[in-house]
N, C-alpha and C positions, 0 to 999 in steps of 0.2 A: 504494500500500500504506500504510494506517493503523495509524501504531502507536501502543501499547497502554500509558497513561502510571498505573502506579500511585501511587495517593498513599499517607502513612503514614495509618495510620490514629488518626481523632482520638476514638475510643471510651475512657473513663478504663476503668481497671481498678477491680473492689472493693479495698479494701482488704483486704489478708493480714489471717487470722488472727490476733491477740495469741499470745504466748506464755504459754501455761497452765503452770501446774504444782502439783502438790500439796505443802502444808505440812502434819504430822502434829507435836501438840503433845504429849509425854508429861509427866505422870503423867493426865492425862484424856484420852488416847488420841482424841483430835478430830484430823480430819484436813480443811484447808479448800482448795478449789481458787481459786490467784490468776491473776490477767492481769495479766503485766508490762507492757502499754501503761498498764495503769489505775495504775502506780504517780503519784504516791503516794494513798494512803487518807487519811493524816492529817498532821498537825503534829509528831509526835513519831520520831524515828531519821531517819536515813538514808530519802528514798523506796524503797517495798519492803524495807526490813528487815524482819527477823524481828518488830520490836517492832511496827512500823506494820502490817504483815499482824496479829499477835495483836490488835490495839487496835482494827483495825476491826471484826474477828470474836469480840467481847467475849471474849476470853481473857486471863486477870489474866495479867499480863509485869510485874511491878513496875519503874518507873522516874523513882525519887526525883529527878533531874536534868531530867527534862523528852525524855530520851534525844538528849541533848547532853554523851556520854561522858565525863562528867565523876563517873562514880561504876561501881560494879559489880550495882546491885541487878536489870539486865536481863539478868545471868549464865544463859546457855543453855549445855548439853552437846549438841554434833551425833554424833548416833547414827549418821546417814545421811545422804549427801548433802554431805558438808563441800565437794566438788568444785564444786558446784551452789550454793557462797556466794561472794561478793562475796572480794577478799584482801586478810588484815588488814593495816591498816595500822598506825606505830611508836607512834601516840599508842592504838589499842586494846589493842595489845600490849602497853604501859604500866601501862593503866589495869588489865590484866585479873590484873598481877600481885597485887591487891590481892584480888581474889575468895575468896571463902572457896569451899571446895568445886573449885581449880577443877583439869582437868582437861587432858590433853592434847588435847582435843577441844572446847575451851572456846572461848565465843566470848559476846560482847558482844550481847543483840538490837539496841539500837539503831545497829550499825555492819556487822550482817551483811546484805546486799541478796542476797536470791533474784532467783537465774539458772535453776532447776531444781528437781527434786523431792529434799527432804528431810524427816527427823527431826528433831528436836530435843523435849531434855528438857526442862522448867521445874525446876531442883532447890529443894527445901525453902524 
């Protein structure tokens, strides 16, 4: 009686999916879909921040510092989705008391990294 020797099997898998999600930027109601494998886009925030997502998808995010939290001009309101951001940390916390305009739902682009889909505003 011969018996019957499985081997593992040496076939690779594709690779998963990225994680997609959509970013919707207010007051110009643009809403762009990202791939968190692709972070980062650029040089500027945190990889996948809100700043580096705006920058690559030419939406003006003003960031006088180079988004190197050293200022508040990348000042964002999350409408939606605040669950779906990265958690601040004590140096954004810091800096954000300085924002003009800012909010209880306020947050830094270049220190907020999308995990998920949100809003957020650009104010004045």
């Amino acid at each position: 009686m011969n018996e019957r020797t499985s081997k593992p099997s040496t076939a690779t898998q594709a690779p998963a999916p990225g994680k997609r999600h959509k970013v919707t930027f207010l007051p110009m109601d643009v809403t762009v879909e990202v791939d968190e494998t692709a972070y980062p886009y650029g040089d500027h925030g945190l990889p996948g921040s809100l700043l580096d997502i705006a920058l690559k998808n030419n939406i003006r995010l003003e960031h006088n510092c180079g988004g190197n939290c050293a200022c508040t001009t990348c000042h964002v309101v999350v409408k939606e989705g605040a669950e779906h951001l990265s958690t601040m940390q004590p140096d954004e916390e810091d800096r954000l008391d300085m924002a003009e305009g800012l909010t209880l739902t306020s947050r830094l682009g270049c220190q907020a990294v999308v995990r998920g889909d949100v809003v957020v505003e650009i104010p004045d």
